[in-house]
TIDO-763792 format. One line per 8 residues: their letters; for each residue x, y, z of C-alpha. Coordinates in steps of 0.001 Angstrom, whole numbers, plus 500000, padded with zeros to 6 digits. Layout:
BEGIN
A> X:Y:Z ~ ...
***
This chain:
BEGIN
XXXXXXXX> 507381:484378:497655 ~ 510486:485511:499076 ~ 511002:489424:499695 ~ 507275:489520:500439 ~ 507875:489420:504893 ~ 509965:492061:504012 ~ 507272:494296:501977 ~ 505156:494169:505254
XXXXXXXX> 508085:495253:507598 ~ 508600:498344:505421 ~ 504684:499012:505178 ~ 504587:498760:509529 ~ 507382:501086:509397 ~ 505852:503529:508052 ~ 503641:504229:511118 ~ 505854:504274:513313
XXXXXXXX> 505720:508483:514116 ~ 502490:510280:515016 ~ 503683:512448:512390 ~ 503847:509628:509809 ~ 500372:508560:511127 ~ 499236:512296:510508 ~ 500324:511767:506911 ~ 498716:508418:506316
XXXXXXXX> 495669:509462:507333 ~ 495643:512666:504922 ~ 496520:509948:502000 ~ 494214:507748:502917 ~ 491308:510407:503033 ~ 492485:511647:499702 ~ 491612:507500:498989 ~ 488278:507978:500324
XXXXXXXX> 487701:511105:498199 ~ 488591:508882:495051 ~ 485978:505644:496490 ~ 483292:508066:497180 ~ 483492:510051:493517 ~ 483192:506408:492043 ~ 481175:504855:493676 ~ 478674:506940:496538
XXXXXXXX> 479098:507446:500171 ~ 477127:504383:501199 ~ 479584:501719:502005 ~ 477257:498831:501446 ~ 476854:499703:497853 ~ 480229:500497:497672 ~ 482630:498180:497764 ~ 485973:500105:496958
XXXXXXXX> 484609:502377:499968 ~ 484448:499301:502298 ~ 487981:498202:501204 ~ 489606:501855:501901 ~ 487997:501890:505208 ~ 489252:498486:506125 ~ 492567:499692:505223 ~ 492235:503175:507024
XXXXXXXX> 490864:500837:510316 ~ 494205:498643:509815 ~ 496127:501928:510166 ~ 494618:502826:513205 ~ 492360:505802:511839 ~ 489567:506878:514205 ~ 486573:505837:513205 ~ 485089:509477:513703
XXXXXXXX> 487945:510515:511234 ~ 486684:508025:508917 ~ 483011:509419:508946 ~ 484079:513290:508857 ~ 486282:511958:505830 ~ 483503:510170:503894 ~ 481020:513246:504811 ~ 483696:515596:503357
XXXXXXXX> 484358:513567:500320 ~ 480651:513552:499590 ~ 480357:517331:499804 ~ 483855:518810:497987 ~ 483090:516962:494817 ~ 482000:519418:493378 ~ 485003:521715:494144 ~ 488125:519124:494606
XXXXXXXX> 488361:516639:491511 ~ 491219:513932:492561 ~ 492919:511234:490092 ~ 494786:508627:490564 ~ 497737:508538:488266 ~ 500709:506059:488465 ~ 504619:507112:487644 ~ 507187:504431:486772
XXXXXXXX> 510853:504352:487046 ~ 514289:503200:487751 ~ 515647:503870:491067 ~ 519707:503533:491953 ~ 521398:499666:490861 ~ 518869:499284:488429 ~ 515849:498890:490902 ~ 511920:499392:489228
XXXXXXXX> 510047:501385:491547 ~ 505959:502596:490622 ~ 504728:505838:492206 ~ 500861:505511:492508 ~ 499545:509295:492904 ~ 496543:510775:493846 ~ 496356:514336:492818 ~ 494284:517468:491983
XXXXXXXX> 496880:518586:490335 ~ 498319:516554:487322 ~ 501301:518526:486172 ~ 502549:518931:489583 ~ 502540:515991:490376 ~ 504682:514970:487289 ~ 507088:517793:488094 ~ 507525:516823:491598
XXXXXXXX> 507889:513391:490771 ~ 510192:513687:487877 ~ 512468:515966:490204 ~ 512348:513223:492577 ~ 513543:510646:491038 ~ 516578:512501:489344 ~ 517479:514399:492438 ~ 517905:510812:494103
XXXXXXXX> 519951:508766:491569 ~ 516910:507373:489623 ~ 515025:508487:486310 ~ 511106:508205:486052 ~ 510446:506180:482428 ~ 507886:505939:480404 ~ 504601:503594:481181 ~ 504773:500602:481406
XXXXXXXX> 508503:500986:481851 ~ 508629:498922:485089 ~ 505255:497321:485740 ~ 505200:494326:483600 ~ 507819:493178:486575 ~ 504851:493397:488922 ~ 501406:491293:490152 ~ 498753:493725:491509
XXXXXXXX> 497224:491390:494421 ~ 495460:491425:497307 ~ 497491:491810:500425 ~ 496180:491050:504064 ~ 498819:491034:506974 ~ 497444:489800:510059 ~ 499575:489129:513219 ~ 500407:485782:514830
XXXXXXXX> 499114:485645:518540 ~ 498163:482667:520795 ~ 494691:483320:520302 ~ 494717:482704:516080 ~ 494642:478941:514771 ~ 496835:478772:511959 ~ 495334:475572:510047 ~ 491668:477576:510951
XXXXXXXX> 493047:481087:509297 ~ 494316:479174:506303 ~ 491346:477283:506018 ~ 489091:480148:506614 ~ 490989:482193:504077 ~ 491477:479255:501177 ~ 487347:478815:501473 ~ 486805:482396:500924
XXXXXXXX> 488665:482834:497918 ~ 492079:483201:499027 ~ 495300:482832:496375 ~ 497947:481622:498691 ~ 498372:481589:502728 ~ 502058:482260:503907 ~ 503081:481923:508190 ~ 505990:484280:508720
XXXXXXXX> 507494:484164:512280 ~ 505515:487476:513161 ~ 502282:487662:511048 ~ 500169:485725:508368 ~ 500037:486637:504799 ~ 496722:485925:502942 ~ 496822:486817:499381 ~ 494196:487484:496598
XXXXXXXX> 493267:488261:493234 ~ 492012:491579:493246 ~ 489096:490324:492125 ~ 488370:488303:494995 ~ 490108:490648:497796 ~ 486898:492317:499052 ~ 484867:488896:499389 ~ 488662:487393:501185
XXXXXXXX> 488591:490206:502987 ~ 485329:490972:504823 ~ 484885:486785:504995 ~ 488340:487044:507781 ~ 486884:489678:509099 ~ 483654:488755:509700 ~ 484978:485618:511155 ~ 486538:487610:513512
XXXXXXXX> 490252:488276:512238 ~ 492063:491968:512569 ~ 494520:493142:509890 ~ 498055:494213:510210 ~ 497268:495647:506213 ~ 494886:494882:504426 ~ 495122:496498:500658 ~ 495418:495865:497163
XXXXXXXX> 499417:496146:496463 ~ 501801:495718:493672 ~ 504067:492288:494135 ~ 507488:492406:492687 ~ 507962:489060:490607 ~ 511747:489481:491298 ~ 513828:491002:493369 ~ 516954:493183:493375
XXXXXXXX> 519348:492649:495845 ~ 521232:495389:496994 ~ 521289:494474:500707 ~ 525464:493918:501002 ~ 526329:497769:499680 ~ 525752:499957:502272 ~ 526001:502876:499812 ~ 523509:501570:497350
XXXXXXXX> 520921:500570:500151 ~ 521246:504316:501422 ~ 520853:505637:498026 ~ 517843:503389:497359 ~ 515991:503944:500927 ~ 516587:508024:500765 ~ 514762:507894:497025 ~ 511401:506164:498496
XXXXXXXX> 511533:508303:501652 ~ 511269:511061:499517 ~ 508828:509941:497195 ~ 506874:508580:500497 ~ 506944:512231:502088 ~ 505294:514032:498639 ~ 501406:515017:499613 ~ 500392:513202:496211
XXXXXXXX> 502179:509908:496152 ~ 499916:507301:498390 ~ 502076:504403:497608 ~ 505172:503460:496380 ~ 506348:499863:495623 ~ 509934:498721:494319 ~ 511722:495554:493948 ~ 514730:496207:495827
XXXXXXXX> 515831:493645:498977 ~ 516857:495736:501883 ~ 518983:494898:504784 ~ 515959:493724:507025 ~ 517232:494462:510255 ~ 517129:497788:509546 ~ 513135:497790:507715 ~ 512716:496508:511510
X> 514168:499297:513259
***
């Protein structure tokens, strides 16, 4: 499980800015957009809703942003038609990243994507390229604090349904099948328990480490910041180790 402490430092870093936060809240409405086309507005009958939601509340979005969101979703169907499309590639040292996109625009997104990756040292490949190297699983973060049992999380999260429960020095990590990651997921928090992150994610089974060349780790970190700024990528997930100090800035 090693690396995996590290894929939750880079995922906290990201909201670091209000800027940042701006962005992550346009992403994850485009998310919303995507829950509500498949499966209604109603969150109770929807469970991909509720799990986008718990995600946007883990990322501190407003709940009245969350509402306005859903409402909008429910009324621009007719008029904005999203998809989610994923890219794969190789980034610099031989790294596998996966771009997962949500678009309204399918050829620009390719384009920009494509330009991305060989404008930073990397080449996009073909699919399927890169994510046989990966696990899609359930990933909750929550943070250690005096007022959280550990042997009563991991119990908690084991009886709902939980894969494997893993103390880090800062936070818990609770992972799923993504079968079972709604059920894991509202049984913690229904019990009580706030998330860190709480999201389906993309687990590299190895890892790449490039964290003792300073030049590769540079090369690496300014491909995914670019891919991360792009309006259409919502995630992206790679298998590189980075230095962590600096994930923890």
């Amino acid at each position: 499980m090693s690396g995996h402490s590290k894929w939750a430092n880079i995922k906290n870093k990201k909201e670091k800015t209000d800027a940042q936060r701006g962005k992550i809240f346009t992403k994850i409405g485009r998310e919303i957009a995507i829950a509500v086309k498949e499966g209604g507005s109603d969150p109770s009958k929807n469970s991909k809703l509720r799990d986008v939601i718990a995600k946007a509340k883990a990322s501190n979005m407003p709940n009245d942003n969350i509402s306005r969101s859903i409402k909008k979703a429910a009324g621009e169907l007719g008029s904005v038609n999203y998809e989610e499309i994923t890219y794969e590639g190789y980034g610099p040292g031989g790294t596998a990243v996966i771009v997962e996109v949500v678009t309204d625009n399918r050829n620009r997104a390719a384009a920009d994507v494509r330009h991305i990756f060989d404008k930073n040292g990397g080449s996009m490949g073909s699919s399927g390229c890169v994510g046989w190297m990966f696990d899609k699983r359930g990933v909750m973060i929550i943070e250690r604090s005096a007022s959280i049992d550990e042997d009563e999380l991991m119990m908690a999260a084991l009886d709902a349904g939980a894969e494997d429960f893993i103390p880090q020095d800062d936070v818990y990590e609770v992972y799923t099948s993504v079968s079972d990651f709604s059920a894991v997921r509202e049984a913690l928090e229904s019990a009580g328990y706030g998330f860190l992150s709480a999201e389906l994610s993309m687990i590299p089974q190895n890892t790449v480490d490039i964290s003792a060349d300073p030049e590769m780790v540079q090369k690496v970190e300014r491909l995914l910041e670019r891919l991360e700024d792009n309006d259409d990528v919502q995630e992206v997930y790679h298998n590189a180790v980075l230095p962590e100090e600096e994930e923890e800035e």
